[in-house]
N, C-alpha and C positions, 0 to 999 in steps of 0.2 A: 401485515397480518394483525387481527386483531386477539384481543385473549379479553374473556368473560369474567370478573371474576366478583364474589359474592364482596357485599362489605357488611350488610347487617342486615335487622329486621325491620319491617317499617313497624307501624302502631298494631296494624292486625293480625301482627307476626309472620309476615308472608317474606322470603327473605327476596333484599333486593338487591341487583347486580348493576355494573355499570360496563363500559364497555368504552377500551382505551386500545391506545396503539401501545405495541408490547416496546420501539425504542421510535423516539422523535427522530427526523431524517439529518443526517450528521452536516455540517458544513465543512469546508476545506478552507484552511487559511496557512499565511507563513508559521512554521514555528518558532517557537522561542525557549529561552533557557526552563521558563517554568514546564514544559514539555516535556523533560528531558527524560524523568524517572521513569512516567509513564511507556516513553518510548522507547525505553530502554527496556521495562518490563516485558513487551510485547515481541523484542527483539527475543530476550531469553528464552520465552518457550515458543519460539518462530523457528530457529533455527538452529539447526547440529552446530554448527560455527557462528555464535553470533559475534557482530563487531564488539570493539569493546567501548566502553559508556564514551572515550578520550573523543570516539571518532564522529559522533554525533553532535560534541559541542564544538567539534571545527564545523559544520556545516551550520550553525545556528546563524540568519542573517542571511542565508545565500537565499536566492528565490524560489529555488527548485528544492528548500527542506521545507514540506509540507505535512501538516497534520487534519486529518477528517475527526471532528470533534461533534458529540449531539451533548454536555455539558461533563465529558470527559473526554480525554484520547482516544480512539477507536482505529485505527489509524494512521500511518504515514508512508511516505514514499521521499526520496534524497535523490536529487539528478540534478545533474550539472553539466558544463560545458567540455568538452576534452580536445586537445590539438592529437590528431591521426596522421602524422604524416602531411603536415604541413595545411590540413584541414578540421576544421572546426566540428564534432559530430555532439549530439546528446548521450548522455550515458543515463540509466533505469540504474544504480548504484546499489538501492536497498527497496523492498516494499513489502507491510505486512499489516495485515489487519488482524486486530482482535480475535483471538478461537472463537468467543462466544458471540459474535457479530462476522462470520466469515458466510457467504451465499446469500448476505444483502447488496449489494453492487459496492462495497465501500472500494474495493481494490479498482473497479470501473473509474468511479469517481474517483479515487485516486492517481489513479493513470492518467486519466483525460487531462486533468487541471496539469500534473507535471507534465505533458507532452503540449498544450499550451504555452506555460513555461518556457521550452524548448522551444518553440515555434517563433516564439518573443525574441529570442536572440539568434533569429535568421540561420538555422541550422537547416542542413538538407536531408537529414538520418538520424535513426535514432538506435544506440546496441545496450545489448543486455546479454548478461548471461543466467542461466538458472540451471538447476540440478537439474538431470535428465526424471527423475522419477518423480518431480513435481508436476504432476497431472492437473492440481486445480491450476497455479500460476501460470502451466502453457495454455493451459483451454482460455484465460485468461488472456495473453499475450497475440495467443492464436484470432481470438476475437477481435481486438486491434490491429491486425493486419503487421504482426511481426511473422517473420518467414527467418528460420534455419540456415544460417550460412556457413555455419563452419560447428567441429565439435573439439573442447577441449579437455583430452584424456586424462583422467585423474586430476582434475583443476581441484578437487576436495581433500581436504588429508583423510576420509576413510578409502579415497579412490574412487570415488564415483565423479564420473564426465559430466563438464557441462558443456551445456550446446549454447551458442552465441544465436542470439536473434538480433537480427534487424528490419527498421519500421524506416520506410521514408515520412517525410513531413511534408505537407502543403503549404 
């Protein structure tokens, strides 16, 4: 999307405008400790229960903590490998993008690149859980071809279910 916006006058007085992209398109890389505020910020007003700051610098170094950056945080997603009963699956741990950069694709891209990730360490499924009234995140998951398998009652301390998704991997 573009935005118009005046900067001055030229010599004739006529004013003149330019015309920019409103945010350059963000990249995805591992993240790192300098990450951490930002990501931590974004966690705070993401969610009723956010982690706390400790659990994000255990993931710093893994491959699957990821941050979508265009020359700030905008941004991330935490997945990693989990043993299920004697099998190896992906786990979707944390993901949230920015309020004021949310219905640009950053959660897509977000996704994609960790379920890559995943896909790198020869896993055959991918699970997650989310709050059942998170409507953007399932339209989200739903788009990736996560499918409902199970529901878990009161998994929140105000009491609200969450439904476990899972995604096979190619």
């Amino acid at each position: 999307m573009l935005a118009s916006t005046p900067l001055c006058h030229d010599s004739l007085g006529q004013r003149v405008t330019t015309t920019a992209p409103e945010h350059s398109a963000p990249t995805v890389r591992e993240a790192d400790r300098s990450d951490l505020l930002a990501i931590y910020r974004i966690e705070e007003v993401s969610f009723d229960q956010p982690w706390p700051f400790t659990a994000f610098q255990s993931y710093v170094g893994e491959p699957g903590f990821l941050v979508a950056e265009d020359g700030t945080v905008v941004g991330y997603v935490v997945a990693d490998v989990i043993d299920t009963h004697g099998r190896d699956i992906g786990h979707i741990k944390d993901l949230a993008v920015h309020s004021a950069r949310r219905g640009e694709g950053i959660g897509t891209l977000l996704l994609t690149r960790a379920l890559d990730v995943l896909g790198d360490e020869d896993i055959r499924s991918v699970k997650l859980e989310v709050r059942e009234s998170n409507e953007g995140a399932l339209a989200l998951y739903r788009d990736h071809e996560f499918e409902h398998r199970r529901t878990l009652p009161e998994y929140y301390s105000d009491g609200e279910d969450a439904l476990v998704l899972v995604r096979r991997v190619e």
